[in-house]
TIDOTI-350284 format. One record per residue (C-alpha): residue in three letters; z negated, y negated, x negated. Coordinates in steps of 0.25 Angstrom, whole numbers, plus 5000, padded with zeros to 4 digits. Layout:
! TIDOTI-350284
[site Ala, [Z, Y, X]];
...
//
This chain:
! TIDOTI-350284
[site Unk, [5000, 5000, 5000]];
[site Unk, [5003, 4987, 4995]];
[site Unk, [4992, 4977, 4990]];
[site Unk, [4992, 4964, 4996]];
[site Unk, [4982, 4953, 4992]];
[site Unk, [4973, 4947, 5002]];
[site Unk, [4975, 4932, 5003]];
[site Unk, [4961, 4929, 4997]];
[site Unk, [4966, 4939, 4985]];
[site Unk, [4979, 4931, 4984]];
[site Unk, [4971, 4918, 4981]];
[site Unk, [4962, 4923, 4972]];
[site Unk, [4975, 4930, 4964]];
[site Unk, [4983, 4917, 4963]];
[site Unk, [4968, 4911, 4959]];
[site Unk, [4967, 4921, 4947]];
[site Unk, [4967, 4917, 4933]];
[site Unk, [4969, 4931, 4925]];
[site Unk, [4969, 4932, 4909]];
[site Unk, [4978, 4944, 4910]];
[site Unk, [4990, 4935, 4902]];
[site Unk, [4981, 4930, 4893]];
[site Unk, [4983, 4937, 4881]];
[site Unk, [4996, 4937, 4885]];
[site Unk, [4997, 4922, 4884]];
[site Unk, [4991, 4920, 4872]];
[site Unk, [5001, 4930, 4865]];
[site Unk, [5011, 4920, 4870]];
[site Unk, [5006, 4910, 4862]];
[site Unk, [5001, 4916, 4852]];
[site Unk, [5016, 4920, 4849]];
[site Unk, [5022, 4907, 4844]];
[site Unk, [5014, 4908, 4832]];
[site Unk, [5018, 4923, 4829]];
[site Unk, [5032, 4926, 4820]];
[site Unk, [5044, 4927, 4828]];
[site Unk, [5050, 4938, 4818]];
[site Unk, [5039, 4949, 4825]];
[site Unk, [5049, 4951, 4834]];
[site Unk, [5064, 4954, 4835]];
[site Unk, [5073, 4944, 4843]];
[site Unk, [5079, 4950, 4854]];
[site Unk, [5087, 4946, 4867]];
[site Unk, [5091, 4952, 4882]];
[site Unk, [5101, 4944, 4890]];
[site Unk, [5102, 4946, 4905]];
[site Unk, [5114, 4953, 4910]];
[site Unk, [5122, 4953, 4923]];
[site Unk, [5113, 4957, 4933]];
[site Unk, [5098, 4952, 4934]];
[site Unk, [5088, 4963, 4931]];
[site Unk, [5079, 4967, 4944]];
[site Unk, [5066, 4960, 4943]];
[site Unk, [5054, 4968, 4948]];
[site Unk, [5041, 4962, 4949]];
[site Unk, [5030, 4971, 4952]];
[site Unk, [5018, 4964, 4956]];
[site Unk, [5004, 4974, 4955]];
[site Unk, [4990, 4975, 4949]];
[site Unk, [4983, 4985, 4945]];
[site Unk, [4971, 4985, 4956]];
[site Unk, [4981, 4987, 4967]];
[site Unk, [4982, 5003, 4970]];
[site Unk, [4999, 5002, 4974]];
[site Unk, [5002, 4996, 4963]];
[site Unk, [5002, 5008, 4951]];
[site Unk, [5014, 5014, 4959]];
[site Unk, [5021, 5002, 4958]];
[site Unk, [5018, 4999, 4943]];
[site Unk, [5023, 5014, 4939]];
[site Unk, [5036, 5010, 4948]];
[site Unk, [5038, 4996, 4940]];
[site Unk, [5035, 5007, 4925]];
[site Unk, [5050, 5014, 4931]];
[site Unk, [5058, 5002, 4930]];
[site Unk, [5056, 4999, 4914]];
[site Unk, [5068, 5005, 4911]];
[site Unk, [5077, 4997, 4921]];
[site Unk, [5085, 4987, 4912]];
[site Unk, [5089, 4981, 4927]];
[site Unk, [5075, 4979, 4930]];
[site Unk, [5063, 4970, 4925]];
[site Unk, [5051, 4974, 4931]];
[site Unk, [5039, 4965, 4930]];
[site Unk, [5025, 4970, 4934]];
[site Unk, [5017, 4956, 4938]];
[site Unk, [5002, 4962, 4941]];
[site Unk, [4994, 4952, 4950]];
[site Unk, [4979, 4950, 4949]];
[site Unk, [4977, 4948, 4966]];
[site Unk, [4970, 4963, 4965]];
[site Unk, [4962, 4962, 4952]];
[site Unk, [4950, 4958, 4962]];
[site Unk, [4950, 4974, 4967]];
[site Unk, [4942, 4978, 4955]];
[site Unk, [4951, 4979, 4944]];
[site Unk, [4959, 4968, 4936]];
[site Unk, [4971, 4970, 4934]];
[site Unk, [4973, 4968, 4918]];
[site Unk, [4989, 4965, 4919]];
[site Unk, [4987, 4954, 4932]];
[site Unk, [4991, 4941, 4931]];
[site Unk, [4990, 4929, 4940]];
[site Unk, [5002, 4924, 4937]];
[site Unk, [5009, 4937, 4941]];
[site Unk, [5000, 4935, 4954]];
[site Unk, [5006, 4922, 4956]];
[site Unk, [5021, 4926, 4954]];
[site Unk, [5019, 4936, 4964]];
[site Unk, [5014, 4926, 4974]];
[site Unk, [5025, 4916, 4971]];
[site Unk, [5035, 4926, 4973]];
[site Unk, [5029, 4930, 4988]];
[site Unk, [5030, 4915, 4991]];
[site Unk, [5043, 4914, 4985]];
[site Unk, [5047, 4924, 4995]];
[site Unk, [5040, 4917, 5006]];
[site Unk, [5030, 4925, 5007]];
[site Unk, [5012, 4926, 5003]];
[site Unk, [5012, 4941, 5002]];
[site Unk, [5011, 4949, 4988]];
[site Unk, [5006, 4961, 4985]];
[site Unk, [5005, 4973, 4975]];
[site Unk, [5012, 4980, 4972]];
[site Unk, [5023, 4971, 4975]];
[site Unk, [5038, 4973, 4969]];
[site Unk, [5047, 4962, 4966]];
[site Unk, [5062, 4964, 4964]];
[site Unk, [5068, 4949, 4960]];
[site Unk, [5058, 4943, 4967]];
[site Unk, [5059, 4949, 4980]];
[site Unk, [5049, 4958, 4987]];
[site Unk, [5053, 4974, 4985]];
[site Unk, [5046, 4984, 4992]];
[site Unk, [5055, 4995, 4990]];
[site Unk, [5051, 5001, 4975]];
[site Unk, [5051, 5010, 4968]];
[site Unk, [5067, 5007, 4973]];
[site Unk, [5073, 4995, 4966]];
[site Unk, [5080, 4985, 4976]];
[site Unk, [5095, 4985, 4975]];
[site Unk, [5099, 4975, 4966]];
[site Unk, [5106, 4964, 4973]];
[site Unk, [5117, 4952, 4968]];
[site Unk, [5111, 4939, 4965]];
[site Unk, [5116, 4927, 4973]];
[site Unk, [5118, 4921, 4959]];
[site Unk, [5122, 4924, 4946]];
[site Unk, [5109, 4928, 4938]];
[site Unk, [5105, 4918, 4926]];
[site Unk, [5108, 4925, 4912]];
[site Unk, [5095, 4927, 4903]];
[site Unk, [5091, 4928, 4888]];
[site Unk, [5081, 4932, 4883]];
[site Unk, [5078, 4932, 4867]];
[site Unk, [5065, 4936, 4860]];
[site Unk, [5063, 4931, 4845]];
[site Unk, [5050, 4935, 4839]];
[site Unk, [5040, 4932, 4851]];
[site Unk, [5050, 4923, 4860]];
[site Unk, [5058, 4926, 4869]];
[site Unk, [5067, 4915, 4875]];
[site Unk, [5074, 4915, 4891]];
[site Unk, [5088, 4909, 4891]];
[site Unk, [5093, 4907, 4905]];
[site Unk, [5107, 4904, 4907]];
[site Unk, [5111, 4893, 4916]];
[site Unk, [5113, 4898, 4929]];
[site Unk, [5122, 4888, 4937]];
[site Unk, [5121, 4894, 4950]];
[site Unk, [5106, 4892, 4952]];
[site Unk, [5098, 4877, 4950]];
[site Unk, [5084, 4883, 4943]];
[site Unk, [5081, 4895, 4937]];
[site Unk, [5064, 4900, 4934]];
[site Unk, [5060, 4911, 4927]];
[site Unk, [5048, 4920, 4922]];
[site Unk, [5045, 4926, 4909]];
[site Unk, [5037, 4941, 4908]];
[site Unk, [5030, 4947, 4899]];
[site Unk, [5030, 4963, 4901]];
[site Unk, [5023, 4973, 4895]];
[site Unk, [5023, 4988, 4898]];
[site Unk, [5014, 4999, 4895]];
[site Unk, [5002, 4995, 4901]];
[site Unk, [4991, 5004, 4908]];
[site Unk, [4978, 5002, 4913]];
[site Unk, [4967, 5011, 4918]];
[site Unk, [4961, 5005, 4931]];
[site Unk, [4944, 5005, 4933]];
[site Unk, [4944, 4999, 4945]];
[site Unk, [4950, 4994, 4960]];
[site Unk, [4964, 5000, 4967]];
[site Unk, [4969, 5009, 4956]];
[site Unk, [4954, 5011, 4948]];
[site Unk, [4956, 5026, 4940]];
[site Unk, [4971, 5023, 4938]];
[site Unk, [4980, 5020, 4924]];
[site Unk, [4990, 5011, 4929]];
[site Unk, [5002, 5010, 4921]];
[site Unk, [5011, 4996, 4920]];
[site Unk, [5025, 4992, 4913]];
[site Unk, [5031, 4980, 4915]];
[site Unk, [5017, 4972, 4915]];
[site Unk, [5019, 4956, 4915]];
[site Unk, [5011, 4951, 4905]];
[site Unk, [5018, 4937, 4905]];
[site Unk, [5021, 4932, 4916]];
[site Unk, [5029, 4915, 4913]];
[site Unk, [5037, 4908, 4924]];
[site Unk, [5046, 4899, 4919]];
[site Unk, [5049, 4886, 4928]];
[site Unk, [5063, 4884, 4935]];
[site Unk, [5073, 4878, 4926]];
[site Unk, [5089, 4872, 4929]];
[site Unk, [5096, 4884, 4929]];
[site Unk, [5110, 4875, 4926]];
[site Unk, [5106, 4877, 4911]];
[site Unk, [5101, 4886, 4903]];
[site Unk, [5085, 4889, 4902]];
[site Unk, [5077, 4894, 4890]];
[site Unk, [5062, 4901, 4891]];
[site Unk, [5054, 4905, 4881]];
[site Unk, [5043, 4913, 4879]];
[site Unk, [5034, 4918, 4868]];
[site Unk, [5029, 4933, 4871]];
[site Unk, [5022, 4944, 4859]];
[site Unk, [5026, 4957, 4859]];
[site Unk, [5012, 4960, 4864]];
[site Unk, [5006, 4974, 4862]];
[site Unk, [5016, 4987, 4857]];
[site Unk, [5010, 4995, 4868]];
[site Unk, [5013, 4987, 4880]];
[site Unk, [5028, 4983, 4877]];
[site Unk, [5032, 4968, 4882]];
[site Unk, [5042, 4962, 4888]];
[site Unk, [5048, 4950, 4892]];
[site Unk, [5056, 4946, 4904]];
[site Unk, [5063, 4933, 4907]];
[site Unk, [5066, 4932, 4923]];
[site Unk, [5074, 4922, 4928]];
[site Unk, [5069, 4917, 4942]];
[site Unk, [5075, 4908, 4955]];
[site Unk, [5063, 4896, 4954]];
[site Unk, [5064, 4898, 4971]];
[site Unk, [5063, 4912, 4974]];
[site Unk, [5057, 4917, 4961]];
[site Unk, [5065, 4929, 4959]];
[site Unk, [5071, 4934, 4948]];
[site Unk, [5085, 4931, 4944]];
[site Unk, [5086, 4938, 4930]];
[site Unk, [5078, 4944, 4919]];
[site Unk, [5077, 4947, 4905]];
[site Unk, [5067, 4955, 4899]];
[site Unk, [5064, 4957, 4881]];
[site Unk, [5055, 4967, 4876]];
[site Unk, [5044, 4957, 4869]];
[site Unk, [5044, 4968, 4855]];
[site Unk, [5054, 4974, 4847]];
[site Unk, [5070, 4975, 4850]];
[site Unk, [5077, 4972, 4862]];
//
């Protein structure tokens, strides 16, 4: 059954302010002191058709979500996919706190209900391009743009990676996110909906930046300094390409944050 929070929960969650990115941030900054040669340059560019971006939104104290997680796991090996696990903190006050939650990915979540014209979000809650998809573990079918998607760059060098955003004449703005993923992760849970359980999670944001809207008649550049972070839990790095109205994704590129592309 689907976990919906009560209203008094949703003000508390849009309240919150979590630590989880933290260390996460600080890395950030610590990086622009660090020597660009620890890494290799590497670069992806976006190709005709816009991967399909799924935004799973879960926690770890909700007892639907695990099935959920393991689904979004399947989906790593999809070069026509991005999937993007945002965990909300809404149910950290069931007894157990949900290390990877965030109130920023809370936030998205709510913004993207209201986006849609609507106050409800719950967990777990699938999100293919920005609309609601209730039908996993089945894919939606993929279906032609009204517009010609903007191309993208990315380009790591040492610990930056740079967003290059071609003009795209048919649209007036253009926004955008960054992600930070990392996969790997497992915890084993003491207490609340899932207590007794190892839960499993892949494509965890970490890193979660929007960008604000920009001219989309020329060209755009984002940048971002990200570490590779810890061997065990390989990261990522996604640049999305949003519409500043509706929220939804319009194109993706995604660089592993170590080694060789």
């Amino acid at each position: 059954m689907n976990h919906r929070p009560t209203p008094v929960r949703r003000r508390v969650a849009t309240r919150a302010v979590r630590a989880v990115g933290t260390g996460l941030a600080a890395a950030l900054a610590l990086g622009a002191g660090l020597a660009a040669a620890a890494v290799p340059a590497c670069s992806a560019r976006s190709g005709a058709t816009p991967p399909l971006v799924i935004e799973l939104y879960t926690s770890e104290g909700c007892s639907s979500c695990p099935p959920a997680d393991r689904w979004l796991s399947t989906l790593a090996q999809r070069a026509d996919v991005l999937p993007l696990a945002f965990h909300v903190d809404y149910w950290d006050r069931l007894g157990w706190t949900d290390r990877f939650a965030s109130r920023e990915g809370t936030e998205r979540q709510y913004r993207l209900a209201q986006a849609a014209g609507s106050n409800n979000v719950y967990t777990p809650q699938v999100l293919a391009d920005g609309r609601d998809w209730r039908g996993w573990p089945r894919l939606p079918a993929p279906a032609p743009p009204a517009t010609a998607a903007p191309a993208l760059t990315l380009e790591r060098s040492g610990d930056t990676v740079v967003a290059e955003v071609a003009a795209a004449p048919g649209r007036a703005h253009l926004s955008g996110y960054w992600a930070v993923l990392e996969d790997g992760h497992s915890s084993r849970v003491a207490a609340g909906e899932n207590a007794g359980e190892t839960l499993r999670h892949d494509h965890v944001v970490r890193l979660y930046r929007p960008a604000d809207a920009w001219d989309a008649r020329t060209p755009h550049r984002q940048t971002l300094r990200v570490l590779p972070g810890v061997p065990a839990y390989p990261r990522r790095v996604a640049f999305v390409v949003t519409d500043p109205g509706t929220l939804r994704p319009l194109q993706a590129v995604v660089l592993p944050v170590a080694g060789d592309c």
